[in-house]
C-alpha positions as CSV (number, residue, x, y, z in Angstrom):
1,X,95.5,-163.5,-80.8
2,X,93.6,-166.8,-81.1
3,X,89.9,-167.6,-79.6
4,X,91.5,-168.4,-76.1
5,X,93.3,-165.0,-75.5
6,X,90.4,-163.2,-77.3
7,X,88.1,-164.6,-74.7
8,X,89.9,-164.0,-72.1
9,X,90.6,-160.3,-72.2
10,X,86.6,-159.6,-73.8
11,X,85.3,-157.6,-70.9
12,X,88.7,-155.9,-71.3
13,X,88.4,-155.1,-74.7
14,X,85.0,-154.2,-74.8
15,X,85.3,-151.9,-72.1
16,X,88.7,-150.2,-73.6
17,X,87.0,-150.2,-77.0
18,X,83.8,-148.3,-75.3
19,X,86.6,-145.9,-73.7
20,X,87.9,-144.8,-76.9
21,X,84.7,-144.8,-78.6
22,X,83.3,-142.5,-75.9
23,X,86.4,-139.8,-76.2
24,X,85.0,-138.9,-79.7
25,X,81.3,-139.3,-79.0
26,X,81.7,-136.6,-76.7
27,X,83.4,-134.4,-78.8
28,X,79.5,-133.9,-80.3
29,X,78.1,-133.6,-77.3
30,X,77.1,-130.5,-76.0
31,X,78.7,-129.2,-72.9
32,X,74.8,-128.1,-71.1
33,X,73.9,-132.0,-71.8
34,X,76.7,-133.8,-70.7
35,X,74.5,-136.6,-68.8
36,X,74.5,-138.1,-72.2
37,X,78.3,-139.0,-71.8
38,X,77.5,-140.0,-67.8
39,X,74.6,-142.0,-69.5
40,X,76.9,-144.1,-71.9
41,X,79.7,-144.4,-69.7
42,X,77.2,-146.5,-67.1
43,X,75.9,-148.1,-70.2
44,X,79.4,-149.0,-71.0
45,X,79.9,-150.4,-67.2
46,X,76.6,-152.3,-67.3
47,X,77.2,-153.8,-70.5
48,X,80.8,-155.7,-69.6
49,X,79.1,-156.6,-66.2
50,X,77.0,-158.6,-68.4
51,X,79.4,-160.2,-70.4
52,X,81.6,-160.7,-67.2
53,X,78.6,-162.7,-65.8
54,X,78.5,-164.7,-68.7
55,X,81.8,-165.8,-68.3
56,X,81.5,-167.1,-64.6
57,X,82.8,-170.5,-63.8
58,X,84.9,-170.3,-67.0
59,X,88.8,-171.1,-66.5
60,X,90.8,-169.7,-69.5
61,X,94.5,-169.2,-69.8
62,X,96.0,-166.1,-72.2
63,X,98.4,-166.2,-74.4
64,X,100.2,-169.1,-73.7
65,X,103.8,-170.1,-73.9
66,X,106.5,-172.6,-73.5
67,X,109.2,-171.9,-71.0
68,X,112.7,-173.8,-69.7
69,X,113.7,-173.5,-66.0
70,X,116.5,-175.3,-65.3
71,X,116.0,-178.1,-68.8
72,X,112.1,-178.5,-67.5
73,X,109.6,-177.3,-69.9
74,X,106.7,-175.2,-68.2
75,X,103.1,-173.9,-69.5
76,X,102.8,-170.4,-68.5
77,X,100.6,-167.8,-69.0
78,X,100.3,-163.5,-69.6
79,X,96.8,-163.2,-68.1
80,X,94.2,-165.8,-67.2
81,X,90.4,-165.9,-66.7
82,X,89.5,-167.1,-63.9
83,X,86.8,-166.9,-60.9
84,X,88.4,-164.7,-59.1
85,X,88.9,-162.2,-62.2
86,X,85.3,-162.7,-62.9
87,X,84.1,-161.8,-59.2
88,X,87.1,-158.7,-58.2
89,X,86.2,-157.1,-61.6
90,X,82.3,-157.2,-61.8
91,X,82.9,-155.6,-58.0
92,X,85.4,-153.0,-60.3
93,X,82.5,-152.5,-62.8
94,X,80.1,-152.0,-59.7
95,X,82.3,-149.7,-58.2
96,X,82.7,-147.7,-61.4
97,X,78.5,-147.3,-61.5
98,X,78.4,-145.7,-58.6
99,X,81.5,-143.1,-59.0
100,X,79.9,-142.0,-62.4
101,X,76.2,-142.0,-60.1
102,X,77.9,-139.8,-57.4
103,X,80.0,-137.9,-60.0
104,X,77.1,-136.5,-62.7
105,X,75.5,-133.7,-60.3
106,X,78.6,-133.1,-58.3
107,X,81.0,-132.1,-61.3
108,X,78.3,-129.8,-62.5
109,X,77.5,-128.0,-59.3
110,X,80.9,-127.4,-58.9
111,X,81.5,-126.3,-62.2
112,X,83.7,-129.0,-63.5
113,X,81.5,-131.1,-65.7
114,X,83.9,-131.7,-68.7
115,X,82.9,-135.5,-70.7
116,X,86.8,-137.0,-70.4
117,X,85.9,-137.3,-66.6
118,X,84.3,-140.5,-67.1
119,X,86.3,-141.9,-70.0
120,X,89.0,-141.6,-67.4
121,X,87.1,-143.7,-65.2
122,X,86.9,-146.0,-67.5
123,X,90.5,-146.3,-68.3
124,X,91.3,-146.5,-64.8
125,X,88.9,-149.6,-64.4
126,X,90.2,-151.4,-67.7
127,X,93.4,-151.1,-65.8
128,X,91.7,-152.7,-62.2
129,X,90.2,-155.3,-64.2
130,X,93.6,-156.2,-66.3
131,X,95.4,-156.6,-62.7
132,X,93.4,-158.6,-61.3
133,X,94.0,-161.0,-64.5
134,X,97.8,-160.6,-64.7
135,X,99.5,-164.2,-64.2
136,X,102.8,-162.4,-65.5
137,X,104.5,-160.1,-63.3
138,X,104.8,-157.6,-66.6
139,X,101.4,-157.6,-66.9
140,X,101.3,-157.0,-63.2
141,X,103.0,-153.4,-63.7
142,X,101.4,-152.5,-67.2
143,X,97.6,-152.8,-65.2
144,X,99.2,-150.5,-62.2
145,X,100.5,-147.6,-64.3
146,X,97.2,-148.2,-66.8
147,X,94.6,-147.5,-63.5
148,X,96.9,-145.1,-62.0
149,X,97.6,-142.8,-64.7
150,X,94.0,-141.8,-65.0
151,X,93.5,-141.4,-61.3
152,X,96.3,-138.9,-61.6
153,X,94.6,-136.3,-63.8
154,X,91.5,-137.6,-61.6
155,X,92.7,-135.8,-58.6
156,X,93.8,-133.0,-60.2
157,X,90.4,-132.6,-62.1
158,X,89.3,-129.2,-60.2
159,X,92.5,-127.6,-62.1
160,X,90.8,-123.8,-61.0
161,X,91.4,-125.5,-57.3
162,X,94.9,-125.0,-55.9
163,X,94.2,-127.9,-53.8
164,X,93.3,-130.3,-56.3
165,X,96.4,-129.8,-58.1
166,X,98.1,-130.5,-55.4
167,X,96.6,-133.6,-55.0
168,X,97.4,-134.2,-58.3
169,X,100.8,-134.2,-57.6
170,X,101.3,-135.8,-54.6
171,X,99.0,-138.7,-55.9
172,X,101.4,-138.6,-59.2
173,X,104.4,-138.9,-56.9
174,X,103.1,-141.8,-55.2
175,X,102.3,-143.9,-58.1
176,X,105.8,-143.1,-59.0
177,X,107.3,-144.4,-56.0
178,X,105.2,-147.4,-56.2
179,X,105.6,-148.0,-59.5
180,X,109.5,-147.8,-59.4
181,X,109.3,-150.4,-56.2
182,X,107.5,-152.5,-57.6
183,X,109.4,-152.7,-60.9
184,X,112.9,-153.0,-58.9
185,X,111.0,-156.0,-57.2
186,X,110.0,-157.4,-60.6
187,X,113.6,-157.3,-61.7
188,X,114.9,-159.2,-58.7
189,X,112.2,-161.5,-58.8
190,X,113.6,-162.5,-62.4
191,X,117.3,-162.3,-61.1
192,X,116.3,-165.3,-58.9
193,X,113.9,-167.5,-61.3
194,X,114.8,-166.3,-64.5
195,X,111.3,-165.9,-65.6
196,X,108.3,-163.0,-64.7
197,X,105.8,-165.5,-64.9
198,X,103.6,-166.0,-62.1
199,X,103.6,-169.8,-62.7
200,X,107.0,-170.0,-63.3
201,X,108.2,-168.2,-60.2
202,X,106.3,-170.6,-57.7
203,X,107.9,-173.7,-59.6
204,X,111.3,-172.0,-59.7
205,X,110.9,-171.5,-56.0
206,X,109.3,-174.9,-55.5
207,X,111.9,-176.8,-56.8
208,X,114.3,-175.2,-55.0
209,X,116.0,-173.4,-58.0
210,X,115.4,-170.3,-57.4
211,X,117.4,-167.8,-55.6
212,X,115.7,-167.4,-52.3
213,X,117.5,-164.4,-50.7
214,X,116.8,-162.3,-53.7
215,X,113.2,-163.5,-54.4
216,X,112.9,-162.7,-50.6
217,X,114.2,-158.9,-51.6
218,X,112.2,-158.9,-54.5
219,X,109.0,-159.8,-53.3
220,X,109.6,-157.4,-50.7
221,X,110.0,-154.2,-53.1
222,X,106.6,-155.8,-54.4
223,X,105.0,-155.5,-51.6
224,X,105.8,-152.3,-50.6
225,X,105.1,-150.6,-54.3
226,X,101.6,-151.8,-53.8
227,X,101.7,-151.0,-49.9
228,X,101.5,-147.3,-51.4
229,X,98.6,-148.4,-53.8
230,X,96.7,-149.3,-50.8
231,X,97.9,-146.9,-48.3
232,X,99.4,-149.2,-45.6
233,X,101.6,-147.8,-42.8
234,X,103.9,-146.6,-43.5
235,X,103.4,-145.8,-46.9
236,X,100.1,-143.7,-46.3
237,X,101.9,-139.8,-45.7
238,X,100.3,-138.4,-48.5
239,X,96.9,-140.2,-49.1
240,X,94.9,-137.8,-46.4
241,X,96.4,-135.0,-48.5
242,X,95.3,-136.4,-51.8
243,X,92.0,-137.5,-50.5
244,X,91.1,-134.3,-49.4
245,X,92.4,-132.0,-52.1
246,X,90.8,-134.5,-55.0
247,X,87.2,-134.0,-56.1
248,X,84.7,-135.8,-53.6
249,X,83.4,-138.5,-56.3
250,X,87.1,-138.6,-57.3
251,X,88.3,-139.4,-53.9
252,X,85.3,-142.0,-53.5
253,X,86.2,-143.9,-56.6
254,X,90.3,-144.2,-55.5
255,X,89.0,-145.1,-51.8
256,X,87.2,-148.2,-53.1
257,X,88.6,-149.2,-56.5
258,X,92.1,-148.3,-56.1
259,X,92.3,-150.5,-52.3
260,X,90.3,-153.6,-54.6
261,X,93.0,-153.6,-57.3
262,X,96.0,-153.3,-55.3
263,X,95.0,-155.7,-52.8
264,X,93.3,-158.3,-55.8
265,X,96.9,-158.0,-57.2
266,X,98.2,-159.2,-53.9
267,X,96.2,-161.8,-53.7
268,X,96.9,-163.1,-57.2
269,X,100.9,-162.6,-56.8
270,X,101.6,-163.6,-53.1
271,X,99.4,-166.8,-53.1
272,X,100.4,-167.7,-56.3
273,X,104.5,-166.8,-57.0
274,X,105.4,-166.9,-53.1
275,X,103.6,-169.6,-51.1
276,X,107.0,-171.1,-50.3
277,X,108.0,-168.1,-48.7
278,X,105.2,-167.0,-47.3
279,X,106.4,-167.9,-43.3
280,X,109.4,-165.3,-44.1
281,X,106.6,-162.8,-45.1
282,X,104.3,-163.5,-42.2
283,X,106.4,-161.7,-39.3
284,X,106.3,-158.6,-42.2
285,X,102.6,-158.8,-42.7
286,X,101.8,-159.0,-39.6
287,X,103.3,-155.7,-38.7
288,X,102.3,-154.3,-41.1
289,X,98.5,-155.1,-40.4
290,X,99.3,-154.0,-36.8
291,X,100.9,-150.7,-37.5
292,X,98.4,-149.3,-40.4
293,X,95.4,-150.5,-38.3
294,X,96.9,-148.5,-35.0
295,X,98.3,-145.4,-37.4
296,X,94.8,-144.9,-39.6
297,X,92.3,-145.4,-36.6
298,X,95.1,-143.1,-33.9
299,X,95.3,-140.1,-36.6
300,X,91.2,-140.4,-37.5
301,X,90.6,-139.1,-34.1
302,X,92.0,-135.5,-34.1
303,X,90.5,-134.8,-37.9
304,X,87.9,-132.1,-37.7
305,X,87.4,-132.3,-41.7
306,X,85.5,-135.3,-42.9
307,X,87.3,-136.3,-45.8
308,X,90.6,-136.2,-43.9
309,X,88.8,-138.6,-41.5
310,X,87.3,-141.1,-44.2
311,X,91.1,-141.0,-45.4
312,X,92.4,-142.1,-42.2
313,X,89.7,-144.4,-42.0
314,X,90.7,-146.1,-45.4
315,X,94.0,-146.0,-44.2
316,X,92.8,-148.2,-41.2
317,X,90.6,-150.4,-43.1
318,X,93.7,-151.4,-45.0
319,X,94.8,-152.9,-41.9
320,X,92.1,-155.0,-41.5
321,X,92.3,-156.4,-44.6
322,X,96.6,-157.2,-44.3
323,X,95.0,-159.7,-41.3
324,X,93.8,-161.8,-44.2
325,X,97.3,-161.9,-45.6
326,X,99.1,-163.1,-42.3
327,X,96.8,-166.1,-42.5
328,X,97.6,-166.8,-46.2
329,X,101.3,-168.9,-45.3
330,X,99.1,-171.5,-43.6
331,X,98.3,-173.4,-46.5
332,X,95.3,-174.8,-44.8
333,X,93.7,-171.4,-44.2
334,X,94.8,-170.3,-47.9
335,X,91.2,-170.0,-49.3
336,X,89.6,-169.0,-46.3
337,X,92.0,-166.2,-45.3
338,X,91.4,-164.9,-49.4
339,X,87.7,-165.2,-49.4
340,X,87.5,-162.9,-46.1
341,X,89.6,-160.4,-47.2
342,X,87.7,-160.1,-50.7
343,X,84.4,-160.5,-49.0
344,X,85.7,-157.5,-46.8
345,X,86.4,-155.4,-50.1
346,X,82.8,-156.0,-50.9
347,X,81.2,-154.5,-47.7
348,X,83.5,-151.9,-47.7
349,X,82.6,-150.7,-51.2
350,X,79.3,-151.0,-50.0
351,X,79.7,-148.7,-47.2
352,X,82.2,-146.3,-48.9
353,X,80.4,-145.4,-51.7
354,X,77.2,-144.7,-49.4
355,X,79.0,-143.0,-47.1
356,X,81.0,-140.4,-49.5
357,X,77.5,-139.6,-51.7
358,X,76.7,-138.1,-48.0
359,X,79.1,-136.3,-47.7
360,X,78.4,-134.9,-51.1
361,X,75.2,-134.3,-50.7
362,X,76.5,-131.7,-47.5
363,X,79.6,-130.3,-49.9
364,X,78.8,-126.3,-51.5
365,X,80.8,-125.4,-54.4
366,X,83.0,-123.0,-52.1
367,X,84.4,-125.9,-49.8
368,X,81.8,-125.3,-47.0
369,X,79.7,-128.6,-45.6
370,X,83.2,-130.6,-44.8
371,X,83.9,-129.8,-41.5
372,X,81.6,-132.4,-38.9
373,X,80.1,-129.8,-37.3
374,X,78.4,-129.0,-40.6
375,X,76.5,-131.9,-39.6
376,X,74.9,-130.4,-36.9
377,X,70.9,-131.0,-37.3
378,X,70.9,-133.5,-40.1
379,X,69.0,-135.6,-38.0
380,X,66.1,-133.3,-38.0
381,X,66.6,-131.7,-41.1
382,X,66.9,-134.5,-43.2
383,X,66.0,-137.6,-41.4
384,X,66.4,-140.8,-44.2
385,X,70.4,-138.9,-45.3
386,X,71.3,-139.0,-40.8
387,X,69.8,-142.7,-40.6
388,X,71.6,-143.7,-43.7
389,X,74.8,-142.0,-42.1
390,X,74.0,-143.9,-39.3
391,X,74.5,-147.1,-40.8
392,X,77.3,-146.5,-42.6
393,X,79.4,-145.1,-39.6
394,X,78.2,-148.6,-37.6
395,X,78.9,-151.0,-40.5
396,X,82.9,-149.1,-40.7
397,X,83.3,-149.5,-37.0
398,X,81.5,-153.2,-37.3
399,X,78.5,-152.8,-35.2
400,X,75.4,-155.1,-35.9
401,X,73.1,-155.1,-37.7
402,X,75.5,-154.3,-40.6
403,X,77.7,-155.7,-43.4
404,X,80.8,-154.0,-42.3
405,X,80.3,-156.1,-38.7
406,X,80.4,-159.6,-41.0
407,X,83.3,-159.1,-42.8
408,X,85.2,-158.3,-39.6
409,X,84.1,-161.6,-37.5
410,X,85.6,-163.5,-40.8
411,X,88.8,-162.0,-40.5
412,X,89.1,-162.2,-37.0
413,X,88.1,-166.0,-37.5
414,X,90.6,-166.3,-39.9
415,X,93.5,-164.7,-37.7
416,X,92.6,-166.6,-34.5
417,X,92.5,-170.2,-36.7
418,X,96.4,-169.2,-38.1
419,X,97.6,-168.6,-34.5
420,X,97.6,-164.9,-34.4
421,X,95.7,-163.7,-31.7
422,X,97.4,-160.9,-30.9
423,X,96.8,-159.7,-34.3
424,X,93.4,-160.0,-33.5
425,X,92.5,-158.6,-30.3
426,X,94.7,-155.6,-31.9
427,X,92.2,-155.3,-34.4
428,X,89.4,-155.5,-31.7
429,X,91.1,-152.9,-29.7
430,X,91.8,-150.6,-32.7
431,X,88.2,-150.8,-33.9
432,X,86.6,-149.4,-30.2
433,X,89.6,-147.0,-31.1
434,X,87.4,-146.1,-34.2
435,X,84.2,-146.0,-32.6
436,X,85.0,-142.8,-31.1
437,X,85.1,-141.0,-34.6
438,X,82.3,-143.0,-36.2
439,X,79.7,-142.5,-33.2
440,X,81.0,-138.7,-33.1
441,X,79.2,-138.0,-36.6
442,X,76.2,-139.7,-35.2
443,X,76.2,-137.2,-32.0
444,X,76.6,-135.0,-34.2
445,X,74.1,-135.4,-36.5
446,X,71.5,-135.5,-33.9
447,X,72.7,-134.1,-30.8
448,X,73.5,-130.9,-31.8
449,X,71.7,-128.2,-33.7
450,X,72.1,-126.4,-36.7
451,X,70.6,-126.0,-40.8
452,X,72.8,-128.1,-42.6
453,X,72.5,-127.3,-46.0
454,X,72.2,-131.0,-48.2
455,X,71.8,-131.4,-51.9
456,X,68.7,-133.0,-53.6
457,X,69.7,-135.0,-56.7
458,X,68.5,-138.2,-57.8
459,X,71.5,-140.0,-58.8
460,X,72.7,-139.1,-55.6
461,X,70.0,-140.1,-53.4
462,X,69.5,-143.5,-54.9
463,X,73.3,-144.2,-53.7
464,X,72.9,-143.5,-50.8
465,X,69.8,-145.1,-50.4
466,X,70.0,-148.3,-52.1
467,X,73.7,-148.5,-50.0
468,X,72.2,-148.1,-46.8
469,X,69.7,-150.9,-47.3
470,X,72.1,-153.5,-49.0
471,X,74.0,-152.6,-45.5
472,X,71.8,-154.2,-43.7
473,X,69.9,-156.2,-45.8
474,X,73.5,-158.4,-46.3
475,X,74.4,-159.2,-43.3
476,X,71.7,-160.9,-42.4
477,X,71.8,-163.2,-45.5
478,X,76.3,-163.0,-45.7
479,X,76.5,-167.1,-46.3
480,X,75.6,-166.2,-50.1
481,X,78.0,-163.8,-50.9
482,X,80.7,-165.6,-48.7
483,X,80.0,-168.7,-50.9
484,X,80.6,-167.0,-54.2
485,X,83.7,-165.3,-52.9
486,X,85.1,-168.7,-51.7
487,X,84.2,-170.3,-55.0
488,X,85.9,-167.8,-56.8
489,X,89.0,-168.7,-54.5
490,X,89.2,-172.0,-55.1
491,X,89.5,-171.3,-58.5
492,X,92.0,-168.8,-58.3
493,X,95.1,-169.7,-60.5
């Protein structure tokens, strides 16, 4: 490994290095102070969100090599750091903050604080971050089964819980699925370029050497194998189940980091290996979009639980985010249709993390607090957790004056510039479709009565809190973050 590869993969290492290192300081920990291990896992987190900063504007390729397609010599690449990588995995790193802030009191009221919770976490997010660097399609599969494996015994954490085990196993089957789709696609990919290279497959397929029938076959197992990893229709059967059978902070963590991995990988593969045949993709896409954006916000009405609701809902916000992809084929809307969808993964980690510490602030160690009636009276009872709810369930259906409003008027914008506006007034339609079930919690909350019963802890509280504000506060000062997500576009490799 020289300097260039080193640097490449050093929040990577340092992060997998703190991992390990964490598995064996635990071992000495003891099992009444385990906020010690929460404590150097954030530390951990915070610490290669620094050195990720460091390396922003920085464009580094990874172990490099020498290829022939077709006589020509070609310069590819296994990973690459890039400003994309920098800005998807500092929101990775962010998101894994505030599953370990959510997670600390949780685990231990419900009796399932054990230390290799959060080097799990960690793994999972070395696995994020390595994914959203992958400029080989190898590496591409090695980051998917590295983040997924640890969400697996993730989900089935509450092993005393019949129902997180069989979360466990449906998520487990999934990621088997996936990963078996995706590897198939890998392997036809290669059939029709010869190489796994990212690089190499757009210049196989740019000068017309490559197999385009089976490139078209493989890059449509590709897309479906992650279609599972973000829970597009029709891919999604088992992700309510999993969601709601998982641990709360569990399910939290998968909701957000999971959905910015698999669709990072996306972006990295399909605007890099397939622009040539990205107006055979479009038609697929776009149904796609249609269907899981119809499906997640359709089945979200009829949920009484609110975990099986916030699943749907994930499964709808999916949908939102394929619009961004229908727009990608144009290559004059390329950056622009990238930089919404990723700026969209930012105010929905935002709102889903702020959201979810709610709703375990409501949840008892028995399973009580999940149904929505259970949130009869919060609005009395605790005023600053309903308003906080409030803004939360207004920013996922994208009502002002919230983030989750913003990020929806730059993928419409998006949408309508490719030409799609059906795509878009379906989305329009769909989200007064999923104003029902928001605004319902917020009747709830304050137009019926009742003692919910809500959890004080600190950790917990500040999520929510400083969530709620960054809300609002962002969307009415977006142009920033916009700009750094389209800089980190235009450098994406």
């Amino acid at each position: 490994m020289n300097q260039a590869d080193f640097q490449t993969l050093l929040p990577v290492i340092v992060l997998t290095v703190w991992a390990l290192a964490l598995l064996l300081v635990d071992l000495f920990v003891p099992k009444e102070k385990k906020w010690i291990t929460a404590l150097l896992a954030a530390t951990g987190l915070a610490l290669t969100i620094g050195i990720s900063l460091t390396q922003t504007g920085q464009s580094i390729l990874g172990f490099v090599r020498e290829i022939k397609l077709d006589g020509i010599e070609i310069t590819v690449s296994m990973v690459v750091l890039d400003g994309f990588s920098t800005f998807v995995s500092i929101l990775l790193l962010f998101s894994g903050l505030m599953g370990i802030s959510i997670a600390y009191g949780y685990l231990k009221r419900m009796g399932i604080e054990r230390g290799e919770y959060y080097s799990l976490i960690l793994f999972s997010i070395v696995g994020m971050m390595l994914m959203t660097q992958a400029a080989d399609l190898i590496v591409v599969f090695i980051a998917l089964e590295l983040l997924s494996i640890p969400l697996y015994v993730l989900a089935a954490f509450a092993n005393t819980n019949a129902s997180s085990e069989e979360s466990g196993i449906k998520y487990f089957l999934l990621g088997a699925f996936s990963g078996s789709f995706v590897v198939y696609g890998i392997a036809l990919v290669f059939g029709a370029t010869q190489t796994t290279a990212i690089a190499g497959v757009a210049a196989a397929a740019s000068a017309g050497t490559a197999n385009v029938p089976l490139m078209l076959a493989g890059s449509g197992l590709i897309l479906v194998g992650f279609g599972f990893k973000v829970a597009a229709v029709p891919f999604q059967m088992w992700t309510p189940d999993v969601y709601q059978g998982a641990p709360t902070s569990v399910t939290a963590f998968m909701a957000a980091g999971a959905k910015i991995a698999g669709f990072a990988a996306l972006m990295r593969v399909f605007s890099t290996a397939f622009p040539s045949i990205a107006a055979d993709l479009t038609p697929i896409l776009a149904v796609l979009a249609a269907l899981t954006m119809i499906v997640g916000n359709v089945a979200a009405i009829s949920q009484k639980n609110i975990k099986r609701m916030l699943a749907y809902s994930s499964i709808a916000h999916a949908g939102y985010i394929l619009m961004a992809f229908v727009a990608f084929g144009n290559p004059e809307l390329t950056n622009d249709a990238i930089s919404a969808a990723i700026f969209y993964l930012v105010a929905y980690a935002v709102t889903n993390f702020g959201s979810w510490a709610i709703v375990i602030s409501l949840e008892e160690k028995d399973g009580k607090g999940l149904a929505l009636d259970d949130y009869a009276g919060l609005g009395k009872s605790n005023p600053l957790m309903a308003a906080a709810m409030t803004i939360f369930m207004l920013s996922l259906t994208g009502i002002p004056p919230t983030l989750g409003l913003i990020g929806k008027i730059y993928l419409f914008r998006v949408v309508v510039e490719g030409g799609f506006m059906w795509l878009a007034i379906i989305g329009v339609l769909t989200s007064l479709i999923s104003a029902f079930y928001y605004l319902r919690v917020i009747v709830i909350m304050y137009m019926k009565d009742g003692e919910p019963k809500t959890t004080s802890e600190s950790w917990l509280n500040f999520t929510w809190g400083t969530m709620a504000v960054a809300t609002v506060i962002f969307s009415f000062i977006p142009a920033s973050l916009f700009k750094w997500a389209s800089e980190a576009v235009m450098k994406l490799f």
